[in-house]
Every structure is written in structure tokens, then in C-alpha cells.
N, C-alpha and C positions, 0 to 999 in steps of 0.2 A: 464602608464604601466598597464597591464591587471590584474586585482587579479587572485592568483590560484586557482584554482578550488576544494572547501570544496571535499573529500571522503562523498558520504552518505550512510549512514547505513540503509540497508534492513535486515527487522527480518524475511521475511519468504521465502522462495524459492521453488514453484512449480516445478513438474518434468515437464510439459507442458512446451512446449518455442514456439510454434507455433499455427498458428493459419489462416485458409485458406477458402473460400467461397464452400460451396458444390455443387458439380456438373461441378466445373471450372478446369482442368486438369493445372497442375503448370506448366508445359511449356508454358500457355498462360496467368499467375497470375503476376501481378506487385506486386512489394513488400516493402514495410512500416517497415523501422525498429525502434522499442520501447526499451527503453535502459530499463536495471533492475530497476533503480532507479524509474525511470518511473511510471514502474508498480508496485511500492511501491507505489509510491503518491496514485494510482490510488485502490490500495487495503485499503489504512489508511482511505481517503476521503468520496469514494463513497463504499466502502463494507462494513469498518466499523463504517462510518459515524461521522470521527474526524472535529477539526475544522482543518484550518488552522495553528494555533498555537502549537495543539499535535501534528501536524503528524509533523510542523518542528523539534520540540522538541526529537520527537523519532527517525526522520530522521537524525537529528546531524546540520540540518540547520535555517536559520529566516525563519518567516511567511511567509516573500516576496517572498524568494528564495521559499520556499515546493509552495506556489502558480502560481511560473510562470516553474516550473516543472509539476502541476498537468497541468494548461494552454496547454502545448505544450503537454504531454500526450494523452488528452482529444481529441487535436484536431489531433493527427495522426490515434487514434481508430477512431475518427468520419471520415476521409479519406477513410479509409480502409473498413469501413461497407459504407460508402455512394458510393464510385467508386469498389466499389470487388475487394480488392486487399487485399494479405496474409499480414499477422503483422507477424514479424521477433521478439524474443523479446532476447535482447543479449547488451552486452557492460556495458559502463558507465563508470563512476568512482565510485566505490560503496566499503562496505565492509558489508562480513554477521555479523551479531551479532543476538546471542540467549539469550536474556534477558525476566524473568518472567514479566507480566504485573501484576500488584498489582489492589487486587478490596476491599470495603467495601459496605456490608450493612450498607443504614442508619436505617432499622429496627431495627436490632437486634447488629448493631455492629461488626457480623462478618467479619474478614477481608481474604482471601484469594490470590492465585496466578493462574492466566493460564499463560499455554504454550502459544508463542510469535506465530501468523498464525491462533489463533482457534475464533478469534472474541470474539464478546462482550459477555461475558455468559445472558442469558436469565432472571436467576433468580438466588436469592442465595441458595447457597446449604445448610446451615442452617436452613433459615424458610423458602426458598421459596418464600420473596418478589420480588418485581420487581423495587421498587427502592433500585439500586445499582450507586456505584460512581468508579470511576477510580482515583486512588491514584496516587502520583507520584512518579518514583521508583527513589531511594536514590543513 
């Protein structure tokens, strides 16, 4: 018997859902569809540069599962930029959730929140170091 299939939770939601080669008229574009989830993996990974482990963690799923999710991601974008064909990006089994990402300084010990979409902050806003950690939200 097949297990059901985990809901995963995506924190952030572009208004973009499309995505098409320029110069190629859509009546002549084949088309690649990327589920939400999908491109959840694909923003936790490769935009904001998580492991394996946090993005399952924040996805609601294991390591294994967020990696053969980013896997099959990875390679419908590399279809679509290698043969020109539109990326569809729609579906899934998903749910949004807006949850604060927790951070500390190890300088100074400040601890802060951002908003869940806006990436890793740079520095911290108390002294300005650049080592910062990601806490884990409770």
C-alpha cells in the first residue's frame, strides 16, 4: 500500500507563476509544469542556501523526501532553460504558512525575527556582524 502523501508547507508565495523563453510566441512553447512545492525546495536550497535538513524541517518533511523534491525540481527547470519551453509553476499538495524565521548574533548575542520570503539577512542589525546563526523556531 502506497503512503499518503505528507502536505508541504511553503512560506513564501510569488505573484509570478510563469515563466516563458523570449522571443518564442506561446503558441509555439511547450510547457513544463513545477508544482508550489517545488519551487519551495528550490528557493530554501539554492536562493537561500539551506541544507537538506532545514529546508525538510521547514517544509514539514525528511531530508530524503526535501531532496528528491528539490532532485525532480532542479531537473524540470534544467528541461525547460535547456530545450525553451515555459515553466508552468501551479499545483501540489502544499499548505502556505507565515512563520517568523528566528536569527542570533554570535557577536553580540542579539537575537531577532524576519519575515518568512526575505532571505538570510546579511548582517545583524545591532552591531553589524556577519556572523549570524539561524535559531530554531519553537
Amino acid at each position: 500500500m502506497v503512503r499518503p502523501i505528507i502536505s508541504r508547507k511553503v512560506g513564501f508565495n510569488p505573484e509570478v507563476s510563469y515563466f516563458k523563453p523570449r522571443g518564442i510566441p506561446m503558441l509555439d512553447l511547450e510547457e513544463v509544469l513545477l508544482t508550489v512545492d517545488e519551487r519551495e525546495a528550490i528557493r530554501l536550497a539554492d536562493l537561500q542556501g539551506l541544507s537538506h535538513e532545514e529546508g525538510g524541517e521547514l517544509m514539514g518533511v525528511s531530508r530524503a523526501t526535501f531532496g528528491r523534491i528539490l532532485r525532480n525540481a532542479r531537473r524540470i527547470i534544467a528541461d525547460a532553460i535547456i530545450s525553451g519551453k515555459a515553466i508552468n509553476i501551479q499545483g501540489g499538495i502544499y499548505e502556505m504558512v507565515e512563520t517568523p524565521r528566528l536569527f542570533a548574533c554570535e557577536a553580540c548575542s542579539h537575537e531577532w525575527e524576519e519575515a518568512p520570503g526575505t532571505g538570510r539577512p546579511d548582517k545583524c542589525p545591532s552591531c553589524s556582524s556577519v556572523d549570524i546563526i539561524r535559531l530554531k523556531n519553537a
